[in-house]
mmCIF entry with sequence, helices, sheets and N, C-alpha, C, O atoms, coordinates in Angstrom:
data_MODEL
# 
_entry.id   MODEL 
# 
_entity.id                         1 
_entity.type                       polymer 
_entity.pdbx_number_of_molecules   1 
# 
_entity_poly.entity_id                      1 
_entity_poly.type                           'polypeptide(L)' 
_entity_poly.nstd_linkage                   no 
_entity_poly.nstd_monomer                   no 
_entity_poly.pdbx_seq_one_letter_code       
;(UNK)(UNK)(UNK)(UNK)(UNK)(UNK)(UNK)(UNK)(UNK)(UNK)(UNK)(UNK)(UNK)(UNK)(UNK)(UNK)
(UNK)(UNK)(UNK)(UNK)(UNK)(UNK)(UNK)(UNK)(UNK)(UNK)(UNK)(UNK)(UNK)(UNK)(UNK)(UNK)
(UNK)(UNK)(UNK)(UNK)(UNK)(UNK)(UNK)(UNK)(UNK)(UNK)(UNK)(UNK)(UNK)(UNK)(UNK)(UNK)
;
_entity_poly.pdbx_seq_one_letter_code_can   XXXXXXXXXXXXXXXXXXXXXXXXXXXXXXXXXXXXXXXXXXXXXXXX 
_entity_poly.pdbx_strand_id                 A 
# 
loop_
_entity_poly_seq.entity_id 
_entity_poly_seq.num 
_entity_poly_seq.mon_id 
_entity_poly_seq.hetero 
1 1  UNK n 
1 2  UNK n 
1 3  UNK n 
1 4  UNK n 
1 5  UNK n 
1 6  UNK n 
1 7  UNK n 
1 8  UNK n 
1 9  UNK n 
1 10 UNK n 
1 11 UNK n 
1 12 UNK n 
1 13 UNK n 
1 14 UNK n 
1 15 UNK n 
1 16 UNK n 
1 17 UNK n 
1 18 UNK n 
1 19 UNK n 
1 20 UNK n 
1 21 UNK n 
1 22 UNK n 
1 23 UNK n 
1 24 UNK n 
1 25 UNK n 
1 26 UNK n 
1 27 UNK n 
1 28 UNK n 
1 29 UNK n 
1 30 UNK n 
1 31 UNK n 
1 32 UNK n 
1 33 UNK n 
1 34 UNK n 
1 35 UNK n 
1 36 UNK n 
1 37 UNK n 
1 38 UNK n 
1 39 UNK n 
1 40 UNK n 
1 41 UNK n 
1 42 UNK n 
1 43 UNK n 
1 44 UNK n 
1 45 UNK n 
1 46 UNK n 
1 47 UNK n 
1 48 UNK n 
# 
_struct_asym.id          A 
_struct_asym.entity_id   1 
# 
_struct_conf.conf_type_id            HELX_P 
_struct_conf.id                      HELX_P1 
_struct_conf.pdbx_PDB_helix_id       AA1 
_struct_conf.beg_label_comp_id       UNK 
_struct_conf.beg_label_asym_id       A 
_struct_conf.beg_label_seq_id        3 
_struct_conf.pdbx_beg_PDB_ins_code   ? 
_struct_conf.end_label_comp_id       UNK 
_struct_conf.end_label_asym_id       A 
_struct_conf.end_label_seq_id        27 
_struct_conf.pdbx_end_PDB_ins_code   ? 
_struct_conf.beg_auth_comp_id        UNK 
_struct_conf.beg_auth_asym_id        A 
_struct_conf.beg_auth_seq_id         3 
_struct_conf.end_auth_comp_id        UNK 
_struct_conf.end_auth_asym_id        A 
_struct_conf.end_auth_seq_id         27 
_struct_conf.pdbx_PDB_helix_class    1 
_struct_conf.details                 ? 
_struct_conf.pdbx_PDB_helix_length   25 
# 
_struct_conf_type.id          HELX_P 
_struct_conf_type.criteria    ? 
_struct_conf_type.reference   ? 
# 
_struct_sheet.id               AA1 
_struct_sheet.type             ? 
_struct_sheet.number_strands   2 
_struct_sheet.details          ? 
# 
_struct_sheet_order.sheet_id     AA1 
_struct_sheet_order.range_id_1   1 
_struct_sheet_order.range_id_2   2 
_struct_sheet_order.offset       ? 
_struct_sheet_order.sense        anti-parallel 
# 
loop_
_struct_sheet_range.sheet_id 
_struct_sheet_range.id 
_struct_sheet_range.beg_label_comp_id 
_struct_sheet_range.beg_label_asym_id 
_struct_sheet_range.beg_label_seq_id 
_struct_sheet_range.pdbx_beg_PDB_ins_code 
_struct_sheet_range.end_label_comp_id 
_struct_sheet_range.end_label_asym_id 
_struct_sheet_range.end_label_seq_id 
_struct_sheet_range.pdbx_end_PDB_ins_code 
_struct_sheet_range.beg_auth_comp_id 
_struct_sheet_range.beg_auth_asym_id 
_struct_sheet_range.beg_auth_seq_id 
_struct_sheet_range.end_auth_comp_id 
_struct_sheet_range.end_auth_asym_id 
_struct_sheet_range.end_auth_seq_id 
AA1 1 UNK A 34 ? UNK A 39 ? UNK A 34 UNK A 39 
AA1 2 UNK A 42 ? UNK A 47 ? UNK A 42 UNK A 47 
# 
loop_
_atom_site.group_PDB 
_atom_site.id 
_atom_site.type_symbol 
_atom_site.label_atom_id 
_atom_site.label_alt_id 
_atom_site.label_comp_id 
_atom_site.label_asym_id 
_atom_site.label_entity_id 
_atom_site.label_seq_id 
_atom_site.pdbx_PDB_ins_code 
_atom_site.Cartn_x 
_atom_site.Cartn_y 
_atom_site.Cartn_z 
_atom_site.occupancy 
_atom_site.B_iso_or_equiv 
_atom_site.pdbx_formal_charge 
_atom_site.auth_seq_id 
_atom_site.auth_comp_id 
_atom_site.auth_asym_id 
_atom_site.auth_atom_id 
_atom_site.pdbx_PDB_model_num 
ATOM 1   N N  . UNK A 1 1  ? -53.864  90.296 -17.483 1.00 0.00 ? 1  UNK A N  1 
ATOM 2   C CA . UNK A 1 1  ? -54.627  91.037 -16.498 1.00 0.00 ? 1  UNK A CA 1 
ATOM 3   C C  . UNK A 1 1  ? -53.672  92.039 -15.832 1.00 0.00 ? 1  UNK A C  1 
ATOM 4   O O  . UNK A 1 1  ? -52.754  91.267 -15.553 1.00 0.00 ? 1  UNK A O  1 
ATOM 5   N N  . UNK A 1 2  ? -53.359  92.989 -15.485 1.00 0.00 ? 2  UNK A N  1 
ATOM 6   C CA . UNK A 1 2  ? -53.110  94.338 -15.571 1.00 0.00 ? 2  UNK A CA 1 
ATOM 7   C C  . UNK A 1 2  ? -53.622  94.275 -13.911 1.00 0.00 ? 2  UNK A C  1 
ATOM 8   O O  . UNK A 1 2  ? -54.618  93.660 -13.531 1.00 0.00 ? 2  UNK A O  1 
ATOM 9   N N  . UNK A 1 3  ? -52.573  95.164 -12.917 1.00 0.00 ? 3  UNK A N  1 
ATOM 10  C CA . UNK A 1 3  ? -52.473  95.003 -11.588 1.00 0.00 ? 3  UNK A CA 1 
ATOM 11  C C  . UNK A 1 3  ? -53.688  95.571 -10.760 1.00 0.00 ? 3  UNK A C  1 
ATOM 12  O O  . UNK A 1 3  ? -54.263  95.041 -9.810  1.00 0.00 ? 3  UNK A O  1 
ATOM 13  N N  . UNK A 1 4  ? -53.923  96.752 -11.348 1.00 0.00 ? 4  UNK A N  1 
ATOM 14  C CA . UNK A 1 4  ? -55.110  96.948 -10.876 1.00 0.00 ? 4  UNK A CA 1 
ATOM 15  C C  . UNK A 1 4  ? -56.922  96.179 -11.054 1.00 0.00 ? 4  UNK A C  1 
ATOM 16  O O  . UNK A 1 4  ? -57.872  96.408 -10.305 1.00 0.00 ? 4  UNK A O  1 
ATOM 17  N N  . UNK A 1 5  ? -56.904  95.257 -12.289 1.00 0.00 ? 5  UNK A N  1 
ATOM 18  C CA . UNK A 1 5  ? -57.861  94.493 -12.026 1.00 0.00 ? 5  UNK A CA 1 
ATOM 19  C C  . UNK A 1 5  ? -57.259  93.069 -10.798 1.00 0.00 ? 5  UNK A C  1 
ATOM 20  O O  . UNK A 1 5  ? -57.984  92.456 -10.015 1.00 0.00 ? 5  UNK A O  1 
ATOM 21  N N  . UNK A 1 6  ? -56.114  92.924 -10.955 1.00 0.00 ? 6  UNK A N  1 
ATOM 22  C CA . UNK A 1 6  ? -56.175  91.821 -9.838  1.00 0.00 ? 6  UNK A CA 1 
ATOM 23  C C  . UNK A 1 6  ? -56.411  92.257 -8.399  1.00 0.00 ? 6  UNK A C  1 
ATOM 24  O O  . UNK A 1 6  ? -56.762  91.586 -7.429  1.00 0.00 ? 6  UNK A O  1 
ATOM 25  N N  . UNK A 1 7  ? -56.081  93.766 -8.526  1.00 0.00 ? 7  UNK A N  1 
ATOM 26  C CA . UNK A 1 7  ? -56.475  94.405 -6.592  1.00 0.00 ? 7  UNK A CA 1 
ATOM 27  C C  . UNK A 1 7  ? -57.975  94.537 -6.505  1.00 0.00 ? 7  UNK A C  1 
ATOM 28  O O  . UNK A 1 7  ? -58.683  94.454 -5.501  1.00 0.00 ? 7  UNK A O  1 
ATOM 29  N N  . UNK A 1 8  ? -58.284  94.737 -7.633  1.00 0.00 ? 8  UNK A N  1 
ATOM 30  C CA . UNK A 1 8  ? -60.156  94.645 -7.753  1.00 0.00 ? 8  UNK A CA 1 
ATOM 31  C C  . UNK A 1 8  ? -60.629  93.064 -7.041  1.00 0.00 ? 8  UNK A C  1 
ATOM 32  O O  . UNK A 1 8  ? -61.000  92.789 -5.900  1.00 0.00 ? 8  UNK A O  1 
ATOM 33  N N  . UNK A 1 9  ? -60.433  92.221 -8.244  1.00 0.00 ? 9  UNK A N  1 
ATOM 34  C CA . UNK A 1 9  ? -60.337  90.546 -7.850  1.00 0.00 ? 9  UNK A CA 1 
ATOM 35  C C  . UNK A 1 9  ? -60.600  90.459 -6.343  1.00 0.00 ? 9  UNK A C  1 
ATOM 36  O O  . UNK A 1 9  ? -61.681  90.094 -5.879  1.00 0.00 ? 9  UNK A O  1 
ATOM 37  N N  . UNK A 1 10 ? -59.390  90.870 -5.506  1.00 0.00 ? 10 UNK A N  1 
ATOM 38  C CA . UNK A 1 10 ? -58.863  90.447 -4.199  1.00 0.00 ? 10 UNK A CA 1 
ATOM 39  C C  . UNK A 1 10 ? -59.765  91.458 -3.247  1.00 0.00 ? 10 UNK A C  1 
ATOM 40  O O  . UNK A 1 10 ? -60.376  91.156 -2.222  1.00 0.00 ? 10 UNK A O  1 
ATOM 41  N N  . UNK A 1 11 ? -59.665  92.741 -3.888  1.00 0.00 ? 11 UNK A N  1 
ATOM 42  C CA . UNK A 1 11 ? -60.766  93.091 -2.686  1.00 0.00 ? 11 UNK A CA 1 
ATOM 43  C C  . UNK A 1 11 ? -62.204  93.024 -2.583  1.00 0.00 ? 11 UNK A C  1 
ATOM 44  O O  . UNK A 1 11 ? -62.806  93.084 -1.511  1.00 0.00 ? 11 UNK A O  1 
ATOM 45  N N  . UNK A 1 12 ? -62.837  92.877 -3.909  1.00 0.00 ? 12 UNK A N  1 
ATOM 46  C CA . UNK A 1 12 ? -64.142  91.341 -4.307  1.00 0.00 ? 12 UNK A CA 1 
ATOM 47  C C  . UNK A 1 12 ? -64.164  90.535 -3.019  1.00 0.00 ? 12 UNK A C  1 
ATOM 48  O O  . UNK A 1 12 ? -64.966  90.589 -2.086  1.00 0.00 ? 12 UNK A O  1 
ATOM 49  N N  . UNK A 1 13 ? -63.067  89.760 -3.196  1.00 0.00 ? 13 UNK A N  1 
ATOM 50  C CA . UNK A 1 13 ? -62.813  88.122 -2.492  1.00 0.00 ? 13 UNK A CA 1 
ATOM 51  C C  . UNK A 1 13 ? -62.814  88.863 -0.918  1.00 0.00 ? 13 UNK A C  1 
ATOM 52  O O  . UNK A 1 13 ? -63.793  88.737 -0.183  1.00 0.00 ? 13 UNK A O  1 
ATOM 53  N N  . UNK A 1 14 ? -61.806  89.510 -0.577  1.00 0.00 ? 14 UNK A N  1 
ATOM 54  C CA . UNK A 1 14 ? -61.805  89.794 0.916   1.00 0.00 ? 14 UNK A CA 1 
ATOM 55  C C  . UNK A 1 14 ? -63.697  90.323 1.189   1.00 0.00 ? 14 UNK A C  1 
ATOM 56  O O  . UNK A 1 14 ? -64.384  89.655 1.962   1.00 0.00 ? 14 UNK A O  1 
ATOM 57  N N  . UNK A 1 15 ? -64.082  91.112 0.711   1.00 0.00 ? 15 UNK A N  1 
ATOM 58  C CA . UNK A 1 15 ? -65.439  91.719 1.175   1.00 0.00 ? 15 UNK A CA 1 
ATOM 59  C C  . UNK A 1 15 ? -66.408  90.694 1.213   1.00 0.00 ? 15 UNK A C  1 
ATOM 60  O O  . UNK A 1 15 ? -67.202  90.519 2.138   1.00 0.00 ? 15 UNK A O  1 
ATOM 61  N N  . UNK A 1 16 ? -66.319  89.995 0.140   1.00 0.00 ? 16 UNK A N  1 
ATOM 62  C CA . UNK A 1 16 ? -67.498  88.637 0.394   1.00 0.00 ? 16 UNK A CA 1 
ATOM 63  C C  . UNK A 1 16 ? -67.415  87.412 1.503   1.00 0.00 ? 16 UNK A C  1 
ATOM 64  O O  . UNK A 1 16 ? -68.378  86.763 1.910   1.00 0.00 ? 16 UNK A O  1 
ATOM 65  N N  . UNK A 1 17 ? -66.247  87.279 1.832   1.00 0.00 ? 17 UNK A N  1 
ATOM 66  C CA . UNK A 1 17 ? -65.897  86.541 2.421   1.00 0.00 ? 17 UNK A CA 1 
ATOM 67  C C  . UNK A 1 17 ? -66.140  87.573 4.190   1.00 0.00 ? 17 UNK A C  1 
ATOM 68  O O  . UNK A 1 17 ? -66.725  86.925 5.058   1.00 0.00 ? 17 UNK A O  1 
ATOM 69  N N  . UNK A 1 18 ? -65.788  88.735 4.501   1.00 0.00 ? 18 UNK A N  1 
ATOM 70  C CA . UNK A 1 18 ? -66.427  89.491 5.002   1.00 0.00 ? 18 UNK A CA 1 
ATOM 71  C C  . UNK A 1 18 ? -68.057  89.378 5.479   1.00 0.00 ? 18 UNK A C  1 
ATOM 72  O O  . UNK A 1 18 ? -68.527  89.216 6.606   1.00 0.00 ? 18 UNK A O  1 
ATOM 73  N N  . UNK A 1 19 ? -68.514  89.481 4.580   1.00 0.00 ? 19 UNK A N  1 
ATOM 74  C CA . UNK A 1 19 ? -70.070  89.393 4.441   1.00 0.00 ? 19 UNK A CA 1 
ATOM 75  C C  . UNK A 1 19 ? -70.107  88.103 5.179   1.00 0.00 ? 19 UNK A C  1 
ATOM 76  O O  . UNK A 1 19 ? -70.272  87.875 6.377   1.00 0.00 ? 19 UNK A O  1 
ATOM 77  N N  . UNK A 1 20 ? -69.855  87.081 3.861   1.00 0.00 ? 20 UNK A N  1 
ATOM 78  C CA . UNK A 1 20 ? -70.117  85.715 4.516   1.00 0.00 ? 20 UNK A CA 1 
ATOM 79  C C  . UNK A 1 20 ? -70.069  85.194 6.568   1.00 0.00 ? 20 UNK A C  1 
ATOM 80  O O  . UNK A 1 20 ? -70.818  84.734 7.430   1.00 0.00 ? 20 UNK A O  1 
ATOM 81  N N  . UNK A 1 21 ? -69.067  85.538 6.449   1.00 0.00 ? 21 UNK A N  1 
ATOM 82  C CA . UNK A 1 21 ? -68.173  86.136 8.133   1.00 0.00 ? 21 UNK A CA 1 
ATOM 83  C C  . UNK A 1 21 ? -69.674  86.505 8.809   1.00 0.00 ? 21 UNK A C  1 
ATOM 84  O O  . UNK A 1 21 ? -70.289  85.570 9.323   1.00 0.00 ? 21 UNK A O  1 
ATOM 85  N N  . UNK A 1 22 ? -69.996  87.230 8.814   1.00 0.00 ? 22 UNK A N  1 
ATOM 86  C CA . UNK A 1 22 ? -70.439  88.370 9.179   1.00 0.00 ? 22 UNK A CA 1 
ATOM 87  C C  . UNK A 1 22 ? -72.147  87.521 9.524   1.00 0.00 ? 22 UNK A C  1 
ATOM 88  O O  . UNK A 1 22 ? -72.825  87.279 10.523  1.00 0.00 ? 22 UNK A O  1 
ATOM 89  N N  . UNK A 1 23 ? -72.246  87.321 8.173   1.00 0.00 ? 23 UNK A N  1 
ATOM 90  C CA . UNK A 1 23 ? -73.985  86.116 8.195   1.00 0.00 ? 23 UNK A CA 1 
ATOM 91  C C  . UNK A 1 23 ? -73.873  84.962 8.997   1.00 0.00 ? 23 UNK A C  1 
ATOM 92  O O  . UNK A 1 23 ? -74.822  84.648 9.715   1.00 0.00 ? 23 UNK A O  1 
ATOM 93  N N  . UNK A 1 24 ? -72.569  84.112 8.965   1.00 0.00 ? 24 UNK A N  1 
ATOM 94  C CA . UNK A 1 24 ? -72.593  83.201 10.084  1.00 0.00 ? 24 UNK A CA 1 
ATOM 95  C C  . UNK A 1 24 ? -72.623  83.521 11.240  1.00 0.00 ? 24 UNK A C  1 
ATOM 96  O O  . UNK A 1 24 ? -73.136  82.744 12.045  1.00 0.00 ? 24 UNK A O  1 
ATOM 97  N N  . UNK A 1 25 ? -72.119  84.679 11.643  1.00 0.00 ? 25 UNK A N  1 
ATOM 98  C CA . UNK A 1 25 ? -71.760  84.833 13.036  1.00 0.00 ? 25 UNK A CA 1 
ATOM 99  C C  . UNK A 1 25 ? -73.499  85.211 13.353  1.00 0.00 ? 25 UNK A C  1 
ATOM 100 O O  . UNK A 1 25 ? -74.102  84.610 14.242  1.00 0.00 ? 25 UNK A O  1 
ATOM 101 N N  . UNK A 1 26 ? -74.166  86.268 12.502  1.00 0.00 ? 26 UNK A N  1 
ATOM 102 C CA . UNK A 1 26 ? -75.987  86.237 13.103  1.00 0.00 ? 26 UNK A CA 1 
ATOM 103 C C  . UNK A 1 26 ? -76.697  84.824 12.784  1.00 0.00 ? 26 UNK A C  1 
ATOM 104 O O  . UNK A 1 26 ? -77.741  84.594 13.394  1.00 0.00 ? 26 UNK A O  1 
ATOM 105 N N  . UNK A 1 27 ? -76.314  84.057 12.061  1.00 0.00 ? 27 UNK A N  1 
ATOM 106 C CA . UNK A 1 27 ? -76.793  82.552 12.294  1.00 0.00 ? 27 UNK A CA 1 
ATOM 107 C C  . UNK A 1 27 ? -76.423  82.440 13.435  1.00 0.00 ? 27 UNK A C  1 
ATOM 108 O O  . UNK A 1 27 ? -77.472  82.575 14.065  1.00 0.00 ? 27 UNK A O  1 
ATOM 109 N N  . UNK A 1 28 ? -75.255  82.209 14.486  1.00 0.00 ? 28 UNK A N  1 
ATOM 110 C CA . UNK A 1 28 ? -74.791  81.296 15.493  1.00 0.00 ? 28 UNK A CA 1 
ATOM 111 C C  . UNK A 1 28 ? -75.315  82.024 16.580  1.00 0.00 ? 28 UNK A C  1 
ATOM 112 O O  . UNK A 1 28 ? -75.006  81.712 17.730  1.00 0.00 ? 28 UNK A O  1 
ATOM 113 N N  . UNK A 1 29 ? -76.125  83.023 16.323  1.00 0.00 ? 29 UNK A N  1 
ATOM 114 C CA . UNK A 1 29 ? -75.990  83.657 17.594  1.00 0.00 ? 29 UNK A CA 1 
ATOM 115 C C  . UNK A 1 29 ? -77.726  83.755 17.729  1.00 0.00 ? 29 UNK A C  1 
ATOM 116 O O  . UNK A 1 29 ? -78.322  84.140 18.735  1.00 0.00 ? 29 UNK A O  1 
ATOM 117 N N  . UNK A 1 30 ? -78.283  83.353 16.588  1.00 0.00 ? 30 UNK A N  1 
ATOM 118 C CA . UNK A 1 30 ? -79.744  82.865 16.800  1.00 0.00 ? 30 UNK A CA 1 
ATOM 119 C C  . UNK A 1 30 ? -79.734  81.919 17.252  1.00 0.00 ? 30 UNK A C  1 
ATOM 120 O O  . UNK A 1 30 ? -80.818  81.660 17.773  1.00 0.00 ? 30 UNK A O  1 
ATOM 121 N N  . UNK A 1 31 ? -79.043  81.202 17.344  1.00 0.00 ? 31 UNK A N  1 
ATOM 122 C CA . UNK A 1 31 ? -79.468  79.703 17.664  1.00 0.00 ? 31 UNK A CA 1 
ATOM 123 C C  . UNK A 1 31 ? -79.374  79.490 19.219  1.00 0.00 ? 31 UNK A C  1 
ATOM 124 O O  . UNK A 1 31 ? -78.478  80.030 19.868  1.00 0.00 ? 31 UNK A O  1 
ATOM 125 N N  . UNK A 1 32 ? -80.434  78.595 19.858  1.00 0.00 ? 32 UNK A N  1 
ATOM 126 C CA . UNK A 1 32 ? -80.399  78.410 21.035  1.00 0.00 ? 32 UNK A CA 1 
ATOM 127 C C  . UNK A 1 32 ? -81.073  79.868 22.190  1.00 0.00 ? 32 UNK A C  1 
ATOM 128 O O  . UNK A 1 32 ? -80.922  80.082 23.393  1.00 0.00 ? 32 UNK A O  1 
ATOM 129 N N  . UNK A 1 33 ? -81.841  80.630 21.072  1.00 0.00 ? 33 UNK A N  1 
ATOM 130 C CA . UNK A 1 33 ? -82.413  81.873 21.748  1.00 0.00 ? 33 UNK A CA 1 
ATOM 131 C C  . UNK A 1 33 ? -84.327  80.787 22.092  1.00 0.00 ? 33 UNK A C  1 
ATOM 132 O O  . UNK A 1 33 ? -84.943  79.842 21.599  1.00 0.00 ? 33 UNK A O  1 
ATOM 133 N N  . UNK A 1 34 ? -84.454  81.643 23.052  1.00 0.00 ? 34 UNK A N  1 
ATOM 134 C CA . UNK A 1 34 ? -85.745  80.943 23.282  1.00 0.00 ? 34 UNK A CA 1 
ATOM 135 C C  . UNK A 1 34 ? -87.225  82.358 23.295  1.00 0.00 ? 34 UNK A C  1 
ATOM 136 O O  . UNK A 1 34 ? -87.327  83.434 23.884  1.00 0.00 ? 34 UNK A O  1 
ATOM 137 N N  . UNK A 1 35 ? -87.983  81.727 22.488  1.00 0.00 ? 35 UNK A N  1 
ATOM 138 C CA . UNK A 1 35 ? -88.695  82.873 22.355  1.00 0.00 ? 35 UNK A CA 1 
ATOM 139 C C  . UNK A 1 35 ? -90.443  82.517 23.005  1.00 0.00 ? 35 UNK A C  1 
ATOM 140 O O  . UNK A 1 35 ? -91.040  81.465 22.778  1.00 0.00 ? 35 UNK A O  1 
ATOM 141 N N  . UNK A 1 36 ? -91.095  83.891 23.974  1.00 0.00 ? 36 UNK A N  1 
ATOM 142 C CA . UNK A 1 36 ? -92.349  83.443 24.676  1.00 0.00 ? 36 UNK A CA 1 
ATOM 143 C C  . UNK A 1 36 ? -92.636  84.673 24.000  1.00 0.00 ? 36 UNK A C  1 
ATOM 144 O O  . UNK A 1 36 ? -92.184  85.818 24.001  1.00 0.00 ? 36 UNK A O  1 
ATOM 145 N N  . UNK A 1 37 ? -93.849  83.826 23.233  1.00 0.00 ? 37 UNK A N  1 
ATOM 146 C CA . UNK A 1 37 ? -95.289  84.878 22.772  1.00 0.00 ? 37 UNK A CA 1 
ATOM 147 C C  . UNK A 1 37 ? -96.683  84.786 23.653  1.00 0.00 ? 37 UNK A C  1 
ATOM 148 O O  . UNK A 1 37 ? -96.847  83.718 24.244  1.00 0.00 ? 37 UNK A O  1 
ATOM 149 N N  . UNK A 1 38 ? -97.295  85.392 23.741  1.00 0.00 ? 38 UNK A N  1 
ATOM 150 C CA . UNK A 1 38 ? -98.547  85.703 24.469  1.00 0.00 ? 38 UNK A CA 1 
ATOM 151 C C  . UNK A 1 38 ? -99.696  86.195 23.672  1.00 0.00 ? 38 UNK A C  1 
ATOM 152 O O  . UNK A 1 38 ? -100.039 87.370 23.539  1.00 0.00 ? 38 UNK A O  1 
ATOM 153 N N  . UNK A 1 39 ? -100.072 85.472 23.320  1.00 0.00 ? 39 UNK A N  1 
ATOM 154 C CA . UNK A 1 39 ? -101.715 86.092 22.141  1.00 0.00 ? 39 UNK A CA 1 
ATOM 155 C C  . UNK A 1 39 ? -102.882 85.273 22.811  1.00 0.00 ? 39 UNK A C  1 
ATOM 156 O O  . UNK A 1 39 ? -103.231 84.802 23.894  1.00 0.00 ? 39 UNK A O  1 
ATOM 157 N N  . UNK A 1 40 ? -103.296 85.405 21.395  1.00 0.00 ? 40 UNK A N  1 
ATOM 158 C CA . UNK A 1 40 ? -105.028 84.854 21.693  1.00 0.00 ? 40 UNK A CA 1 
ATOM 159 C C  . UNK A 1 40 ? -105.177 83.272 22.189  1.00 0.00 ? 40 UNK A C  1 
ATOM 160 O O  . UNK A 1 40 ? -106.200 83.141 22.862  1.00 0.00 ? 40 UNK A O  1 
ATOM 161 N N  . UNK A 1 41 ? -104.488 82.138 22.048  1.00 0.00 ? 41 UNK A N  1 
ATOM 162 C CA . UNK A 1 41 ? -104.269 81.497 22.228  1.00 0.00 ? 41 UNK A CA 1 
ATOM 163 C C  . UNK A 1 41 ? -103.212 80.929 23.364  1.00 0.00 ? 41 UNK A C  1 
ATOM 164 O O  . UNK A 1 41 ? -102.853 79.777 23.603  1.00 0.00 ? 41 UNK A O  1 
ATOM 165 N N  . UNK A 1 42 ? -102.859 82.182 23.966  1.00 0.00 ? 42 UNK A N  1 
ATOM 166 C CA . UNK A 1 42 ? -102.540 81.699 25.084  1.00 0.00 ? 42 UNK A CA 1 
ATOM 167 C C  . UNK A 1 42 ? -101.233 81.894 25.217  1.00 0.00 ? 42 UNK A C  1 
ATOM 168 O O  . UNK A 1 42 ? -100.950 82.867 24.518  1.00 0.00 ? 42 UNK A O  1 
ATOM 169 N N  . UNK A 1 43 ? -99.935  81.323 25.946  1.00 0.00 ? 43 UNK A N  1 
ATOM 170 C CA . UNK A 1 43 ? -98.501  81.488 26.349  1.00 0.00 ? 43 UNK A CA 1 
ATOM 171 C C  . UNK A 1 43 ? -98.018  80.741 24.710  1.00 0.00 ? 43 UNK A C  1 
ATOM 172 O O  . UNK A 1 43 ? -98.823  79.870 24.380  1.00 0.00 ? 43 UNK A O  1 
ATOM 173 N N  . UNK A 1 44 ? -97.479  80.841 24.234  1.00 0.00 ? 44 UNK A N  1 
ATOM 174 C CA . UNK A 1 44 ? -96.208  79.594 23.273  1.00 0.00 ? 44 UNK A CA 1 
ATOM 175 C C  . UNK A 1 44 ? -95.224  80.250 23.392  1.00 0.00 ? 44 UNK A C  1 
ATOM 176 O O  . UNK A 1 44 ? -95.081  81.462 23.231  1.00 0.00 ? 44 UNK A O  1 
ATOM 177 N N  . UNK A 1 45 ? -93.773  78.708 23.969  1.00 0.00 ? 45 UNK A N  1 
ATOM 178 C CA . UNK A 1 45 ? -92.751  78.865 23.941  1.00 0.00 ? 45 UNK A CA 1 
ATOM 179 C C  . UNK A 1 45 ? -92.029  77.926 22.973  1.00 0.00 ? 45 UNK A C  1 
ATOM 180 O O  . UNK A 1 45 ? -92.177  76.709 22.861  1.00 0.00 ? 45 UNK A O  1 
ATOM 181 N N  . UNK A 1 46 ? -91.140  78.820 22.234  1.00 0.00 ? 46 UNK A N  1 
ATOM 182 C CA . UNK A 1 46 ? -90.245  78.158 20.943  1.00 0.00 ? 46 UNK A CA 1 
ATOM 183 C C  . UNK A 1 46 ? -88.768  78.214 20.827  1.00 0.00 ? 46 UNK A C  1 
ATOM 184 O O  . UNK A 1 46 ? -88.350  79.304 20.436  1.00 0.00 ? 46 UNK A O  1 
ATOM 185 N N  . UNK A 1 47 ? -88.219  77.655 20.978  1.00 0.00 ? 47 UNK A N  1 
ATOM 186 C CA . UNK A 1 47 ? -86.586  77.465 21.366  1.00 0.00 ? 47 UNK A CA 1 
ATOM 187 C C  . UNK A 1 47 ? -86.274  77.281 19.684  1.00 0.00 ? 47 UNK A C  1 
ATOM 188 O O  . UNK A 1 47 ? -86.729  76.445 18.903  1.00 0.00 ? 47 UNK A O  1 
ATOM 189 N N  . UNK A 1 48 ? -85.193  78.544 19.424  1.00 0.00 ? 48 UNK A N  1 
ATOM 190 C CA . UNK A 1 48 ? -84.590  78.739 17.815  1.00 0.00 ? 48 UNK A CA 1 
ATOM 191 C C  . UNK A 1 48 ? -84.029  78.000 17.996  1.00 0.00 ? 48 UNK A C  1 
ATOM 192 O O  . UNK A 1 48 ? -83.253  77.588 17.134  1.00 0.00 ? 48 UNK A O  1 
# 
């Protein structure tokens, strides 16, 4: 494997791991949000 496919490889790995990063942190930050709807049925409150 030849240097420039291994800098490919690695910056693959850094960006996904990036991403990944990135999706947990909007998971953790849904959680514990509390949400009030108001329709036809009246008030509902739902804690994410």
């Amino acid at each position: 494997m030849n240097r420039n496919a291994v800098f490919a490889v690695i910056a693959v790995l850094v960006v996904a791991v990036g991403v990944l990063g990135y999706l947990y942190y909007q998971q953790r930050q849904r959680e514990g949000r509390v949400e009030i709807n108001l329709g036809k049925n009246g008030i509902s409150i739902q804690k994410n």
